[in-house]
N, C-alpha and C positions, 0 to 999 in steps of 0.2 A: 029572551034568554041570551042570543047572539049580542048582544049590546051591552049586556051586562058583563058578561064574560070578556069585551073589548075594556068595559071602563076598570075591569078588577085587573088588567095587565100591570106589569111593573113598569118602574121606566127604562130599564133594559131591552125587555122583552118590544117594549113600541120603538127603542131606539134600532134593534135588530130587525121588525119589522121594516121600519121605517130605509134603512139599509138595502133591504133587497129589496125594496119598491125601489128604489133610485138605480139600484145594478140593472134590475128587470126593464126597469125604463129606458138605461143603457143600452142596455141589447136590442133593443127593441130599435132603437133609432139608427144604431150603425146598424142595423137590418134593411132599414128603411131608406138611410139614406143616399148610397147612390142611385136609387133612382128614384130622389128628390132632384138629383143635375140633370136627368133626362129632358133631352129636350126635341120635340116631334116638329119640323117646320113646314112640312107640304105630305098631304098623301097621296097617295098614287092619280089620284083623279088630277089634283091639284100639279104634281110632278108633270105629267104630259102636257098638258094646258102651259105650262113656262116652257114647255121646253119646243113645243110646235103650237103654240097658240091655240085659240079655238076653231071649233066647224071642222075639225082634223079627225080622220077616221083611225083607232089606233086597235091593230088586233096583235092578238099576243102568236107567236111563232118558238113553236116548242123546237130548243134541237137535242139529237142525238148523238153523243159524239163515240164514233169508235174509238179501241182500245189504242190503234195508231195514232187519230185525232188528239185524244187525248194528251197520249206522248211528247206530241207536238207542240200542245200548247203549253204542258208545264216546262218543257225545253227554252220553247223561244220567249215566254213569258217569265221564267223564274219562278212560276208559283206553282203548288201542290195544288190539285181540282178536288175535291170532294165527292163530285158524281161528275158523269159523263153528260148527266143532265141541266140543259140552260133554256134560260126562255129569252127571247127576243121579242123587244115589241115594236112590229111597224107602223110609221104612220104615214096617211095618204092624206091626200088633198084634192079634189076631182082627179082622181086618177094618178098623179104624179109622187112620186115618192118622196117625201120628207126628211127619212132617214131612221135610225132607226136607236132603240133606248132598253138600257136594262138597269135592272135595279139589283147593287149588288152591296148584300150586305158581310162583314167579317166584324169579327172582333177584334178592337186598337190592344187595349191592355188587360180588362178583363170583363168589359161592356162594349155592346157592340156600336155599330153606326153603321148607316145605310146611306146611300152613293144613288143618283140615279148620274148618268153615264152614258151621253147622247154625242150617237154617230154618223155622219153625213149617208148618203148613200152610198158612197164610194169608203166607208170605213175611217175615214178622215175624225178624231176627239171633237166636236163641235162645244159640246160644252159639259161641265162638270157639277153637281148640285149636290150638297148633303141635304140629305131629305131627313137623320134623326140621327142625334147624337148623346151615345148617355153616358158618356166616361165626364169627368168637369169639364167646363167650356171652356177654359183657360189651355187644353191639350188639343182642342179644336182649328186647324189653321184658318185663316180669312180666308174669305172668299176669291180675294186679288191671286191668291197662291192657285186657286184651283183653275183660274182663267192661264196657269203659264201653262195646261198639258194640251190646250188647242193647239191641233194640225200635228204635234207629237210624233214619231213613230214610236214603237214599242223599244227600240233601243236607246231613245233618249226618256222613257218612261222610267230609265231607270237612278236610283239616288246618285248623283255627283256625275250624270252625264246630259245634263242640259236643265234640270229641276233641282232643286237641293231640298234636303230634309227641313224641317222649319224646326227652328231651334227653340228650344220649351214643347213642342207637339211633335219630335221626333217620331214615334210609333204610328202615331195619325197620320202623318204624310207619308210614312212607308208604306203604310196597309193601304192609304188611298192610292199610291202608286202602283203598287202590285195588283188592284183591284183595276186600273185602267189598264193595264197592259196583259192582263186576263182577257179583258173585257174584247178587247180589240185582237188578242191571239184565237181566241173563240170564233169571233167576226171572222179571221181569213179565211179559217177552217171551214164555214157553213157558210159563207158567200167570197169562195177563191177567186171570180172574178173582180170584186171589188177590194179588198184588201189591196196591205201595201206593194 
């Protein structure tokens, strides 16, 4: 019965149908498709293992920061916190300390990207990783850009004082910026003796 009443359409009616099968399908794709540019490069397993190698012991180190603490860090960082809550992850190696990594993710322009964000013992930027990126990869800076925030302090963390924005991935390299200099105002606060 259903077929029959397809083959007795007119050819408007299959032209209209035909219509919003194409719009539907439309929509359906700019739905889908920013995160078709998603792109995931290391998981967490994998993130600690680049960043201390293997046979490294890595526990995670919850902090709390007071309302003061807090203060603090969006002061001398430039950035609004979310919560007072952050995880640190240490890693050892018989006994000795490796330094330490968090994984921080924000959103560049309306998809996010995650940062893992490895810091010596003493607080020191050792190194910078994007671990996923889902805005286009063409807004993504290289890798070379992320190696200039080694040894850093937080006041040259900031755009046009020792790092520059990267031109075409502007918002990328700001939010990667303010996400190391979070990263590392966090750090003074919950290990004062090591900080800058």
């Amino acid at each position: 019965m259903h077929s029959q009443f397809c083959v007795s359409r007119g050819e408007s009616e299959q032209g209209k149908v035909g219509f919003f099968a194409a719009l539907l399908t439309g929509v359906c794709l700019l739905g889908v498709m920013p995160s078709a540019c998603a792109t995931v490069y290391h998981s967490q397993e994998e993130a600690f293992e680049l960043a201390f190698g293997t046979g490294v012991s890595v526990t995670a180190e919850p902090v709390f920061l007071t309302d003061e603490q807090i203060a603090a860090v969006e002061r001398e960082a430039r950035v609004k916190l979310d919560s007072g809550l952050f995880t640190f992850y240490t890693a050892e190696r018989d006994g000795k300390s490796l330094g330490f990594a968090a994984i921080e993710s924000h959103t560049v322009r309306t998809q996010p990207e995650s940062l893992l964000i490895v810091l010596s013992p003493t607080g020191e930027v050792g190194r910078v990783e994007v671990l996923a990126f889902h805005e286009p990869p063409e807004y993504q800076p290289a890798a070379r850009w992320f190696e200039l925030m080694k040894g850093r302090t937080i006041e040259q963390l900031i755009p046009g004082n020792g790092i520059d924005a990267v031109s075409g991935a502007t918002l990328s390299s700001v939010a990667a910026l303010a996400s190391v200099r979070k990263v590392k105002a966090i750090f003074r606060q919950a290990h004062p003796a090591g900080g800058e």
